[in-house]
C-alpha positions as CSV (number, residue, x, y, z in Angstrom):
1,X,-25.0,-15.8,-89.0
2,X,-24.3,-16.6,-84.8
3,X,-25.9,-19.4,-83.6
4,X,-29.3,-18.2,-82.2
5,X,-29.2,-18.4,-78.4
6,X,-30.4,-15.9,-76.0
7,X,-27.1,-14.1,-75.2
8,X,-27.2,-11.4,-72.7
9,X,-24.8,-8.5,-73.8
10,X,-24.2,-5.5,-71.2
11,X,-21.5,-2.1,-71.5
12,X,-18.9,-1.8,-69.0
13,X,-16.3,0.6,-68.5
14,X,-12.8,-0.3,-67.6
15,X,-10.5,1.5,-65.1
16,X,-9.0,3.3,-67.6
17,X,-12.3,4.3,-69.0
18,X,-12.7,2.1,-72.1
19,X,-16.0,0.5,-72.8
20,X,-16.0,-3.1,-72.3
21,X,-18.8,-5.6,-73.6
22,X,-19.6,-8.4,-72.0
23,X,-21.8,-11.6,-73.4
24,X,-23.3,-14.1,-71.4
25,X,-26.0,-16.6,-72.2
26,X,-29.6,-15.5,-71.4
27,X,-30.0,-18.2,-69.2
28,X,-28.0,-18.4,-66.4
29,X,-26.1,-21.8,-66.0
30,X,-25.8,-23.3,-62.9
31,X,-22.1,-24.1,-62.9
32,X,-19.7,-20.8,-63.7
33,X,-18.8,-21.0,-67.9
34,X,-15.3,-20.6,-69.1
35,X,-14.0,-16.4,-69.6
36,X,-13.2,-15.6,-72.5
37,X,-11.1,-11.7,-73.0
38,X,-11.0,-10.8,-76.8
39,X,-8.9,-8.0,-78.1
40,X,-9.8,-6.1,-81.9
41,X,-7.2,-5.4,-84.0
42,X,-5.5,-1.6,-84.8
43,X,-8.5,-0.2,-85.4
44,X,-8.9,2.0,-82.2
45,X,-11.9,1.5,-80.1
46,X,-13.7,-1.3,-82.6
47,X,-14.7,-3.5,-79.7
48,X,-18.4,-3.8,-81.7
49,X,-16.6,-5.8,-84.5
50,X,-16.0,-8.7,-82.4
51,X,-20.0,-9.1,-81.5
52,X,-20.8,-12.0,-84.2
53,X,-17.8,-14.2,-83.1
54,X,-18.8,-13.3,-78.8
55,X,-22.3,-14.4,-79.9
56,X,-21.1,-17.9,-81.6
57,X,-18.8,-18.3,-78.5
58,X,-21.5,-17.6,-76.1
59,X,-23.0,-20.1,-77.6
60,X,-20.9,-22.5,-77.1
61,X,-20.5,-22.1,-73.0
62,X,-18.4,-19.1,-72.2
63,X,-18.6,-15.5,-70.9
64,X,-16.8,-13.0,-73.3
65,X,-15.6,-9.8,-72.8
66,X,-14.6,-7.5,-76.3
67,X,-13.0,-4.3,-74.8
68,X,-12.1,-1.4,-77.1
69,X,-8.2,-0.4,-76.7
70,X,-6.3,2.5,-78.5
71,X,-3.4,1.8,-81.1
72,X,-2.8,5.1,-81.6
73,X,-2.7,5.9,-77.6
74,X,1.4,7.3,-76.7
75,X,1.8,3.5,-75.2
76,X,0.7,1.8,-78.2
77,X,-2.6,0.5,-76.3
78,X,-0.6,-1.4,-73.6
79,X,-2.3,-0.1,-70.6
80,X,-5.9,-0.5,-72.3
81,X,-4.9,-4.0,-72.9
82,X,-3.6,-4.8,-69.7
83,X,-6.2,-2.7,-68.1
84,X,-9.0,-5.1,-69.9
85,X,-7.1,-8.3,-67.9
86,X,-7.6,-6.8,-64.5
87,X,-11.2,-5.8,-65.0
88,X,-11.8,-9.1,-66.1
89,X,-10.0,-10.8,-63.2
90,X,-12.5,-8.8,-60.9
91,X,-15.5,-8.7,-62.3
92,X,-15.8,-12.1,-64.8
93,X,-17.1,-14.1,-61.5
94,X,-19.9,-11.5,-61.1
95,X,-20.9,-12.4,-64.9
96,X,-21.2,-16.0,-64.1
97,X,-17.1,-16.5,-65.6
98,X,-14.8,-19.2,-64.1
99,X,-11.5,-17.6,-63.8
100,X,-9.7,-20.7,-63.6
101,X,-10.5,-21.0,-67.3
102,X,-9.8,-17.8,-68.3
103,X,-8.1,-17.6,-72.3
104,X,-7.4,-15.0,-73.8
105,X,-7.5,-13.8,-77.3
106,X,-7.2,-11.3,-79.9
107,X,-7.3,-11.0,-83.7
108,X,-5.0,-9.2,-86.0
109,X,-2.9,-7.0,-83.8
110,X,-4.6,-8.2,-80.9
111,X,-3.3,-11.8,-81.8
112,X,0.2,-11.2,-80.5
113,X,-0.7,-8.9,-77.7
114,X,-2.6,-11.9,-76.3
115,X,-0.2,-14.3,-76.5
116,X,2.4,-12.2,-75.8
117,X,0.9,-12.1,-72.4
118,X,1.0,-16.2,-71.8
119,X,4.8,-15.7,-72.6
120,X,5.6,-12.7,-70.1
121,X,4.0,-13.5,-66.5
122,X,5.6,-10.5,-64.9
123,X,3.3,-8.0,-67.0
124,X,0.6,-8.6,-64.5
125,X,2.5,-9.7,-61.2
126,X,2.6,-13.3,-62.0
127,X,-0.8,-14.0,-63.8
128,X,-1.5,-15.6,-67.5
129,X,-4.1,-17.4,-69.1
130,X,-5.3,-21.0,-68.6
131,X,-4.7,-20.9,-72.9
132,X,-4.1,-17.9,-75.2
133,X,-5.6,-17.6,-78.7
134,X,-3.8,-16.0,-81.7
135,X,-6.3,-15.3,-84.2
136,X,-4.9,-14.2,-87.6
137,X,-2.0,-12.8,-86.5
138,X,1.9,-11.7,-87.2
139,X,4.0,-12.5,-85.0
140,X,7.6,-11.1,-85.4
141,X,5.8,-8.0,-85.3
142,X,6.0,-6.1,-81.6
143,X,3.4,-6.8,-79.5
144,X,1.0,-4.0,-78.1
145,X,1.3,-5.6,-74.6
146,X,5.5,-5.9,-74.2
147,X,6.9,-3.8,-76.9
148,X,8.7,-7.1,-78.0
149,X,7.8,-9.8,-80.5
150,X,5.9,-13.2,-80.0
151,X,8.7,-14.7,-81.5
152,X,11.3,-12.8,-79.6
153,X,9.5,-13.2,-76.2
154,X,9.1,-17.3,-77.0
155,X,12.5,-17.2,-77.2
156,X,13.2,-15.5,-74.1
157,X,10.8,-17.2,-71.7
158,X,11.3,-19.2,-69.1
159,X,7.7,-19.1,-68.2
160,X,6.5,-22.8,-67.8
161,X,4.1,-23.8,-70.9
162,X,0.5,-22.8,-71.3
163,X,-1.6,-24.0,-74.5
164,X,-1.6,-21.8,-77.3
165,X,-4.1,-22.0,-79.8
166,X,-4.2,-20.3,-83.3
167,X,-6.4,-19.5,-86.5
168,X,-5.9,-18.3,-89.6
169,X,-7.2,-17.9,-92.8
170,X,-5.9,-19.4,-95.7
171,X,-7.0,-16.7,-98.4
172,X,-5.9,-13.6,-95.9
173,X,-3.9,-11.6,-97.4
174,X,-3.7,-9.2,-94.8
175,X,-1.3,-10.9,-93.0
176,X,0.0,-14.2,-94.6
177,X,-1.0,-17.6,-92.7
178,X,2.8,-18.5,-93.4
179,X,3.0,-15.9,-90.1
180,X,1.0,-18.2,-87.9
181,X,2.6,-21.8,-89.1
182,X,5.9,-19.8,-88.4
183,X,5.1,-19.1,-85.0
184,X,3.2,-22.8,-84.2
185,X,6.4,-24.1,-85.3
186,X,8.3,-22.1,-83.0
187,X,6.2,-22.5,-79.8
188,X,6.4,-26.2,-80.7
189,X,10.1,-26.4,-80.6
190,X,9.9,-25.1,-77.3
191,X,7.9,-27.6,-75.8
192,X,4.5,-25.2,-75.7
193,X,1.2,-27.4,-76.5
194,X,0.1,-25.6,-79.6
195,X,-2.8,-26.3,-82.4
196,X,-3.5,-24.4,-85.7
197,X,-6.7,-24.0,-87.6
198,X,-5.9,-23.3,-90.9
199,X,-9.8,-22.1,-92.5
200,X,-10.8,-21.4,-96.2
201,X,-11.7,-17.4,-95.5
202,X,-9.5,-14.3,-95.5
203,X,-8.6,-11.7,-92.8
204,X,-11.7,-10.5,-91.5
205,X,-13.8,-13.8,-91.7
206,X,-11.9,-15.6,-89.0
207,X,-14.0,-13.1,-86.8
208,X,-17.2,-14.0,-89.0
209,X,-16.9,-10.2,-90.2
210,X,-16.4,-8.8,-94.0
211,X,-14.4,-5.4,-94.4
212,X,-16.4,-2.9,-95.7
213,X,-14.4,-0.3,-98.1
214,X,-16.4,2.8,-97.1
215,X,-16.7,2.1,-93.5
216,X,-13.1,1.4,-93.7
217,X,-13.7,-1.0,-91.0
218,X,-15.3,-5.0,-90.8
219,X,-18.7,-5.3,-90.4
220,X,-21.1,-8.5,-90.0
221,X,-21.9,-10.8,-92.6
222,X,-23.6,-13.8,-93.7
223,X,-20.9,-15.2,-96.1
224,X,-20.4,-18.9,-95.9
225,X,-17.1,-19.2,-95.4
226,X,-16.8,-16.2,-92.9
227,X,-19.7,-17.7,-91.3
228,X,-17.6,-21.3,-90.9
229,X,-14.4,-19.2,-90.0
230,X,-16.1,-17.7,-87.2
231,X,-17.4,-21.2,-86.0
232,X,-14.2,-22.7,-86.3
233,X,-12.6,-19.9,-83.9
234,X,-15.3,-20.0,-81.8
235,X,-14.9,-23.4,-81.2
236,X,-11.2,-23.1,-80.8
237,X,-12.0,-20.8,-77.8
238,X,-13.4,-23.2,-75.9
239,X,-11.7,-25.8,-76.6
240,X,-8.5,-23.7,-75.3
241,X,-10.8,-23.0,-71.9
242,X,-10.8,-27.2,-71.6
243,X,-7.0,-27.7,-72.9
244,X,-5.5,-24.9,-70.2
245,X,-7.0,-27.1,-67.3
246,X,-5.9,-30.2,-68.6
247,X,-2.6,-28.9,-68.7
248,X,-2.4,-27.7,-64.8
């Protein structure tokens, strides 16, 4: 299971009205931690599956934010999505969140929305991540946040490089890990700094979760390897928080 840390976890609500949780370590740091935004996959609204991996992460010296968005909203979920970035942007430093180190990240679907963002600055007037963090993902799929694919945006962009960080699981057979060593190798012959963390769990236990058949959605669970998946991306989110500023 997480890492046992006192982790502070509070409900929010966006500006469009989703719920938004945020983790923070029970005790306060002195210096501000690194922000951390997390996106779910298509589920809609599933914000709660992401609470193991926000815990391990916590642990490690961030703030994290899970905020539920809506695949099945007429936009696809862009405007939840991009509505999570600019509640995070004014309310992370109130959390104790530095927003000069503020990744991004989402798993599944949320995977390419997230990086999608690093690759587009004029969805939000300019802004991107310090790092963005595919986790599990597809990527010549359309992304949630531009309508467009990770792979068709990459080669698109004249945006200057930011790291990209991804995970997968080797066993998922949800979407393939062939779709992530695809895109690494893609961002790499751009010139983009990029690392991939091929891990010995499927789908679901990159986020430390299992899927549960008559929930019809991932739950929890103490499985070894989804319990080392989780640590791994966990890990890999911090580490992105570090690699952005090196970069700037």
């Amino acid at each position: 299971m997480p890492s046992q840390v006192p982790v502070i976890k509070t409900l929010a609500k966006g500006e469009s009205g989703k719920l938004i949780d945020v983790y923070q370590p029970g005790d306060r740091p002195e210096r501000p931690l690194p922000v951390v935004l997390i996106w779910h996959g298509l589920g809609p609204d599933e914000r709660d599956i992401l609470q193991p991996l926000a815990e391990e992460t916590v642990a490690r010296g961030a703030v994290v934010f899970a905020s539920d968005w809506r695949s099945d909203a007429p936009d696809g979920g862009r405007s939840d999505l991009l509505n999570s970035i600019r509640f995070v942007l004014a309310q992370a430093a109130s959390f104790g969140g530095d927003l000069e180190r503020f990744v991004l990240a989402g798993w599944s679907a949320g995977a390419g929305a997230a990086v999608s963002v690093a690759l587009r600055p004029e969805l939000l007037d300019g802004w991107r991540p310090v790092a963005a963090v595919g986790i599990a993902g597809h990527y010549g799929l359309p992304a949630r946040t531009t309508g467009e694919t990770p792979l068709n945006d990459l080669a698109a962009t004249s945006a200057a490089p930011v790291p990209v960080r991804l995970i997968h699981g080797a066993s998922d057979v949800i979407l393939d890990v062939q779709n992530s060593r695809e895109f690494a190798e893609a961002l790499e012959a751009r010139g983009w700094p990029v690392h991939l963390d091929e891990v010995a769990t499927d789908h679901a236990g990159v986020i430390m979760s299992e899927y549960n058949p008559e929930l019809n959605r991932c739950v929890a669970t103490a499985s070894p390897s989804a319990v080392q998946g989780g640590r791994v991306t966990a890990e890999s989110l911090i580490l992105a928080a570090e690699s952005g500023v090196a970069t700037k």
